[in-house]
N, C-alpha and C positions, 0 to 999 in steps of 0.2 A: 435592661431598661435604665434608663437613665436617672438620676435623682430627682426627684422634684415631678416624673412625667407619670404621677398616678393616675391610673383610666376609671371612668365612672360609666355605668352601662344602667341609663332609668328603665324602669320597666313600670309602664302606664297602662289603666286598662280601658278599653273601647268598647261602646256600644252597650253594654250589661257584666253585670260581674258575675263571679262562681265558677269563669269559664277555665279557670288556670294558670291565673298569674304567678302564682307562686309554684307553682310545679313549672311554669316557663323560667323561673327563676333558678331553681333548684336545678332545671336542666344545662342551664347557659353556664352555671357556674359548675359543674360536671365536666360539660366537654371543655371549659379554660383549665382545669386543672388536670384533664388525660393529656391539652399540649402544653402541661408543664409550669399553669402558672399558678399564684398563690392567688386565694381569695375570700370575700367575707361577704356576705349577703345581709342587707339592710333590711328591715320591713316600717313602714309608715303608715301608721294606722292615724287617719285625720280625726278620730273622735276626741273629746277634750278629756276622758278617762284618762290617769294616769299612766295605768297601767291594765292587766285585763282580769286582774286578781279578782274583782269586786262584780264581774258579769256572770250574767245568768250563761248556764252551756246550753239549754238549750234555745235559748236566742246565738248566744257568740261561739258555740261548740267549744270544742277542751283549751282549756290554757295550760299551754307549755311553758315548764318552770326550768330555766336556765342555769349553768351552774353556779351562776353568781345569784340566785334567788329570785333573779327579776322574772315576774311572771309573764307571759308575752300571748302572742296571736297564733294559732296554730299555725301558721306557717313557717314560723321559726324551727317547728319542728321539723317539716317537708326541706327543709335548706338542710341544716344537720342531717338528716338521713340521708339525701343526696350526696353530701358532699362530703359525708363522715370527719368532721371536727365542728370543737364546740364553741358556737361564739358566744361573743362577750354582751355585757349589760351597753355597750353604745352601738350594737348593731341592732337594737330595737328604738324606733322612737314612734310618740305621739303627740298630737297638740297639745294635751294635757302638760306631757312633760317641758315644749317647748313656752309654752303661757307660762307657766308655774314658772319657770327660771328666769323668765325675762320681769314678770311682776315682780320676783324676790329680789331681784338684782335692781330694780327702780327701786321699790322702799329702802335699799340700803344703800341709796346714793351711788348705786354702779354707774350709771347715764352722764354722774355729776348736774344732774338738774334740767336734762336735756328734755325736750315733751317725746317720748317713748310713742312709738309709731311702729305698724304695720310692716310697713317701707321705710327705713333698713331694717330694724333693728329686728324682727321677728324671723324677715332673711337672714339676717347673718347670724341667728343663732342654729336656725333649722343646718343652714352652711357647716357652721361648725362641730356642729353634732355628725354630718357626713363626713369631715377630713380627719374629728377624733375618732371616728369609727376604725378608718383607713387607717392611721397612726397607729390606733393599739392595737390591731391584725396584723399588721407589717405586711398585708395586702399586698399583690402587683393591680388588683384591679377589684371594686366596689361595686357589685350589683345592688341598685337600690329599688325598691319595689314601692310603688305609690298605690295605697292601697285608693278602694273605689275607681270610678270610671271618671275619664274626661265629661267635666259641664259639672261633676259634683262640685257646690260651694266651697265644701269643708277641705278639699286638697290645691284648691288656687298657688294655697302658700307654696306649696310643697314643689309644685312643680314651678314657679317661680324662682323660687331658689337653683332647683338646678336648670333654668333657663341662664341665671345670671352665671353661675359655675361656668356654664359649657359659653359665656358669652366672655368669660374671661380664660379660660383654655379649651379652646375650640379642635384640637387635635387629640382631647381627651376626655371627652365627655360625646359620649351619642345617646340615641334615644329610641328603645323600642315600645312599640305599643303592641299589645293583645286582642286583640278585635274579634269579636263574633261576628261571622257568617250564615244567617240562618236559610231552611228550606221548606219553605212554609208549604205543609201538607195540602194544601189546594192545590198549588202552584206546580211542587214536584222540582222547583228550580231554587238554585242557588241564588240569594240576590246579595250584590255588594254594596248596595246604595248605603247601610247603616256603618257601613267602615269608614266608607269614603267621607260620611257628613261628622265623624267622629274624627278626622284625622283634618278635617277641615277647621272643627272647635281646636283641635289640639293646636294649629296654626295658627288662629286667634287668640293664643296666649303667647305668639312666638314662637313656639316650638315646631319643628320640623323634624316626622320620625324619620329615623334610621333604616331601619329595620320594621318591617308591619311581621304578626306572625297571625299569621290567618284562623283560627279556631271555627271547625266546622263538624256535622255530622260525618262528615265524606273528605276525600283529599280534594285538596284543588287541582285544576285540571290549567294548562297551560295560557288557556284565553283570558282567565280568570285574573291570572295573577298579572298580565298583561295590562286588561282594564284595569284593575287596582294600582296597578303603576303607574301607567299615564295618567289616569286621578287623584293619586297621591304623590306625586312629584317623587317617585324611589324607581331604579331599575325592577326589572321583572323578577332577576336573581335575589332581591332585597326581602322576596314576601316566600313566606317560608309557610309552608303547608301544615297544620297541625289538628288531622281529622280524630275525632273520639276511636279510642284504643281499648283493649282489655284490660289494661293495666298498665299505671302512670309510669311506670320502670321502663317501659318502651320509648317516652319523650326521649330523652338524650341521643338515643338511637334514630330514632324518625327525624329529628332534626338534624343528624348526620346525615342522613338521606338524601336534604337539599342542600348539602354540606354549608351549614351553619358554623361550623369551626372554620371552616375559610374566611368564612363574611365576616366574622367578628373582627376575628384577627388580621384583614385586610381595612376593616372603619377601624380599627384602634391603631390601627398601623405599627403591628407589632411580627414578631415573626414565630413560629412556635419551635420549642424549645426542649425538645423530644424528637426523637425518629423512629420508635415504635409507634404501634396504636396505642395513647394509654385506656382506651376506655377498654381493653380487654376484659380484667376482672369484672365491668359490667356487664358485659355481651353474655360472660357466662352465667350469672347469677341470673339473667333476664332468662336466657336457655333454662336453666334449672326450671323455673315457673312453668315451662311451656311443657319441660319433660314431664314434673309432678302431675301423677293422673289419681293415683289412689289415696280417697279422702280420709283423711282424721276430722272429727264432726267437736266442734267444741261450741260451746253453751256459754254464752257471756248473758250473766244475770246485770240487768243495769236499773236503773232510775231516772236517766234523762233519754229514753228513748223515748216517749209518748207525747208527741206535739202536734195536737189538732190528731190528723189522721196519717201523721206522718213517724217511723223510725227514724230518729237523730242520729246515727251511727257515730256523725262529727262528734258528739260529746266524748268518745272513748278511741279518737281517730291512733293515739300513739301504742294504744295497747292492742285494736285491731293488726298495726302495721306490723307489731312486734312479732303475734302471732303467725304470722304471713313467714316473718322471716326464719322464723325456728323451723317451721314445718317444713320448708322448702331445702332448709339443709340438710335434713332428714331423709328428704327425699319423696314428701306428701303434700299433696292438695288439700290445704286448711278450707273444710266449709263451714263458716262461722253463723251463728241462730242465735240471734239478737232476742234475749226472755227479759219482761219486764217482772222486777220482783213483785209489784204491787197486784199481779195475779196469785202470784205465788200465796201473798199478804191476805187477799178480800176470798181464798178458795177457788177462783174460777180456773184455777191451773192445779193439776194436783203434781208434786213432788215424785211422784212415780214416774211421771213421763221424763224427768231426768236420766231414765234408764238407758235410752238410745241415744245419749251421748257419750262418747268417748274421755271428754273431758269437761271441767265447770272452774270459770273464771269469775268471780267478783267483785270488779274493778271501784276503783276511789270513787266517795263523793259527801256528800255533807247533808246533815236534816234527818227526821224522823219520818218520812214517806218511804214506805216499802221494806222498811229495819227487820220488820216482824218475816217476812218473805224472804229477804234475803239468811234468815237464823235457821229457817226452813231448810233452804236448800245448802246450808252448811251442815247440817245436821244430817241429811238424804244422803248426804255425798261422802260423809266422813265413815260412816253405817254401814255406807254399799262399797263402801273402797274405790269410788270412783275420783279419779286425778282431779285433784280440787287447789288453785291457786288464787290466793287471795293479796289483793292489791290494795295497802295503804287500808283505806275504812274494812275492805275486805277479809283483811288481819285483824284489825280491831275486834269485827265480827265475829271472826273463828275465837275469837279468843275468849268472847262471853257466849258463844255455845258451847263450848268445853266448857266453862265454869257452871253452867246452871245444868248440864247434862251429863258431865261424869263426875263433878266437883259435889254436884248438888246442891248448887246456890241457886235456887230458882229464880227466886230477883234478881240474880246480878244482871247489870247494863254496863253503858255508859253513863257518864253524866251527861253528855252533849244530847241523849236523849232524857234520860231520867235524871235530873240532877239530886234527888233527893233517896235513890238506890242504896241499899241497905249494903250492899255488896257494888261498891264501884271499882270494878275490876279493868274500865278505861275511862283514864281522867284527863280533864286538863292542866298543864304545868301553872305552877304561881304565877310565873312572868308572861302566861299565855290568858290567864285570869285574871289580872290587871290589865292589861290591853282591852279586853272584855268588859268592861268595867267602866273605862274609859272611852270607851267605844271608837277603838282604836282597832279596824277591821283590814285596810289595806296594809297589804303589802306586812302582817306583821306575825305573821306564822311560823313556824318553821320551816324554812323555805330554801331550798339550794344544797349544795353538795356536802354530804357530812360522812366521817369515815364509818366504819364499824367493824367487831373484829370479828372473826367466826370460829366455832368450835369442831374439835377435830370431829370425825368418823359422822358427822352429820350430811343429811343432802347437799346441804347451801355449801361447806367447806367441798365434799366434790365435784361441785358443780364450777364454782368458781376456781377451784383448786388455787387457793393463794390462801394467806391468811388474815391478812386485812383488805378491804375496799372501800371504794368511793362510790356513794349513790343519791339521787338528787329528791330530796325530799319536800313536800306541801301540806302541811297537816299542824291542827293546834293541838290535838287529845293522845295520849303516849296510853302505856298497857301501864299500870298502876303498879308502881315497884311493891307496895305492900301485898301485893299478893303473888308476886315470881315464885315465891320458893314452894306456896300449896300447888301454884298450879304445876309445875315441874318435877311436883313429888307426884303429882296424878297422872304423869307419864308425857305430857307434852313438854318439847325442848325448848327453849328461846336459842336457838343458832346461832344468833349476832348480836351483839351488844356493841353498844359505845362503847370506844375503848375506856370511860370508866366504869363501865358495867350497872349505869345507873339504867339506861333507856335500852328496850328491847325492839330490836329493829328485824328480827326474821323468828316466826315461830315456824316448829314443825314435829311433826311424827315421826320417829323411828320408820324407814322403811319393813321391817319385820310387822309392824301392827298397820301398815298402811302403804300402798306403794309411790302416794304421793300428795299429802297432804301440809299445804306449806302457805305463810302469808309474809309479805314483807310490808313494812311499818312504809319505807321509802317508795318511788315509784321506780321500778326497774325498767320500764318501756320508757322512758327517756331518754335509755340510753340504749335500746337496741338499734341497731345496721344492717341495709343489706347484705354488707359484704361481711360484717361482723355481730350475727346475734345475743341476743342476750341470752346467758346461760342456762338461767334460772328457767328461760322459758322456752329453752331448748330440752332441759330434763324435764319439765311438765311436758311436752308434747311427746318427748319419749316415753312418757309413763301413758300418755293417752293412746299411744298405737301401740303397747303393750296389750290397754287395755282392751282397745279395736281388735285386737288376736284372740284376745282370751273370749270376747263376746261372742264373735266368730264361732268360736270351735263351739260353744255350747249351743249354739242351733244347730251345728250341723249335727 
């Protein structure tokens, strides 16, 4: 490719959202790198939030924390898993962040006294926030995702901007849209009419898609994508069938089907740069899913499951996925039971029925709802020997029901819930207590990639088997150094430290008194892969169809 001829591929979505823009993201930039090329996936979120540190999950579901700290929109995560590398802090933006830099740069005379407007200067920042993306990726090609649907207010800007890109390099910029297709249960029929009046809005901004990608209960059928053509001014070959699946690992594949890697790389006009298939290692990982029949049953205790009458699952989407990928390398069908602690907490759940699972996860989260529930089922699980991994607060956790249960600190907590704990066995740092103070909430955590070292003959060191790592942490409250040395004389390990041995980033058992009892301070499913699991929760799922054997034999 030639210098200077960087391709930008938008992706807008139509008609209603949810339906998969970012998994059509994550797929486009899958199959550009099986032919060969480099790339970096944008997401643009039009809220005026800065970043997505400060939202509730169960409105805005889990925020993925990048290696550089920045906290982002789950989809950043669905890109990274797709496409297995890590992007950077300018592959995420918001209106927040683009307002905020254009007001700071007027008060300090950046404009030189210009009256600050809409049109350029809001364009040309959004602009340049897309070419410094591409720049510090070293990218052959920029997928950008405009989050929300065509007609919403809050993304005008956005897709203006890259109206003006693709009106100043017109052989490098296209534009696909996402479109619902619904089949209204009266009717029994497919109707196109909400694509068509959505691609007609997207027209009235100037823009002309590319590429339509159909999103429907069913595949399209050949008339379909016909009428959509001739009403969308795109060939018939342009509109790409994308009917609901078992499982989003499929996209890349199914879009191969209407071979979507030809079309790309025929509107980008580019040529591919391989002569193998590269999506191989995907085809088998997707096989592996289809082969895994026999279940491992694991038990994820949460806190933002309960909205209205609905399960949130999004709030805990990266440690679901991670799950998915451990088990499947194993060779099992993860079937995951979504338990809210705050039963565990009020009694209406007793702690025994944790028997019938195989394994117990306790993923991150913040606040005193459900605390007492989730100390419950650390304590059930530690008791019965059942595979118990605890994630970020879920360490925290394990760590003050070892202290008031074999320490015999019965007050011990946190301070984040009991600040005035006779025994603060998890506290917050000074420089996280002046923040606090100040009331200084965003973005000011501990946040982003931190190394740690690990000790020999522990799980975590053979799990990892290396002895130092890099893991992406979100958390203000650390395990309280004044008390490492009681609780490690009471027989739990701290595995990983900072390499100055101040902060304790992985606790655990001896597998002799336990076969799998372990928490990490960091978040580990940030960085699980398809194609490359994470460890840690490759030997919890091992320890749990261990323990699927041993339950086994004792009924029979």
């Amino acid at each position: 490719m030639k210098k200077g001829s960087h391709k930008y591929i938008f992706v807008i979505g139509g008609v209603m959202s949810g339906v998969g823009k970012g998994i059509a993201v994550s797929s486009i930039g899958k199959i550009l790198q099986g032919r060969g090329f480099r790339v970096n996936a944008v997401k643009v979120d039009p809220y005026l939030n800065v970043d997505a540190g400060t939202m509730n999950p169960t409105e805005h579901g889990e925020v993925f924390v990048l290696s550089s700290g920045l906290e982002c929109d789950q989809d950043m995560g669905n890109y990274e898993r797709f496409m297995e590398l890590p992007l950077g802090p300018d592959d995420y933006v918001t209106s927040g962040m683009v307002y905020r830099y254009v007001i700071e740069k007027e008060r300090n005379l950046g404009y030189k006294g210009k009256c600050v407007e809409a049109m350029p200067h809001i364009i040309d920042e959004i602009t340049r926030r897309f070419k410094k993306a591409a720049e510090a990726s070293g990218s052959d090609v920029s997928i950008i995702e405009i989050g929300g649907t065509v007609g919403d207010y809050q993304n005008i800007m956005f897709i203006e901007a890259a109206r003006v890109l693709n009106l100043k390099n017109p052989d490098d910029v296209i534009f696909v849209i996402v479109s619902y297709l619904p089949v209204p249960g009266t009717l029994g029929e497919m109707k196109t009419r909400p694509t068509q009046t959505a691609v007609r809005m997207l027209n009235s901004y100037g823009v002309q898609p590319d590429i339509i990608i159909a999103r429907s209960a069913v595949p399209l059928d050949q008339k379909r994508k016909e009428k959509i053509a001739i009403s969308c001014n795109v060939y018939a070959d342009n509109v790409i069938s994308a009917p609901d699946i078992e499982s989003v690992y499929d996209v890349p594949l199914n879009f191969e089907k209407d071979k979507m890697g030809d079309l790309l790389l025929k509107t980008l006009k580019l040529k591919t740069r391989v002569k193998k298939d590269g999506l191989g290692p995907w085809r088998s990982f997707v096989s592996r899913i289809k082969s895994s029949v026999e279940e491992v049953n694991i038990a994820i205790i949460g806190k933002y499951f309960d909205t209205g009458d609905f399960i949130l699952s999004d709030a805990y989407v990266s440690v679901i996925e991670a799950v998915k990928y451990s088990a499947y390398k194993v060779g099992k069908k993860p079937k995951l039971v979504w338990l809210n602690a705050k039963d565990f907490e009020s009694g209406s759940k007793s702690v025994s029925e944790l028997k019938q699972y195989d394994g117990v996860i306790v993923p991150g989260g913040f606040g005193e709802s459900g605390i007492e529930g989730k100390l419950k089922v650390i304590q059930y699980a530690r008791e019965n020997k059942i595979p118990y991994f605890g994630l970020c607060y879920g360490m925290q956790l394990m760590v003050v029901e070892y202290a008031r249960n074999i320490l015999g600190l019965k007050d011990a907590n946190t301070t984040e819930i009991d600040p005035a704990t006779p025994y603060p066995i998890i506290d917050i740092m000074p420089d996280q207590k002046k923040n606090l103070e100040e009331g200084k909430y965003g973005a000011t955590m501990r946040l982003g990639s931190y190394k740690a070292v690990l000790k020999q003959k522990t799980i975590a060191r053979e799990a990892y088997f290396a002895d130092e790592i890099t893991e992406r942490h979100r958390h203000r409250y650390e395990v309280n150094p004044a008390y490492v040395a009681k609780i490690e004389e009471a027989g739990l390990v701290f595995s990983g430290t900072s390499p100055d041995n101040v902060l304790m980033e992985i606790a655990e058992l001896p597998r002799v008194i336990h076969p799998f009892f372990l928490g990490t301070q960091f978040h580990p499913e940030f960085l699980a892969r398809p194609l490359t699991p994470h460890p840690l929760f490759t030997e919890f799922i091992k320890a749990a169809v261990e323990n699927s054997t041993i339950n086994k034999k004792k009924k029979e």
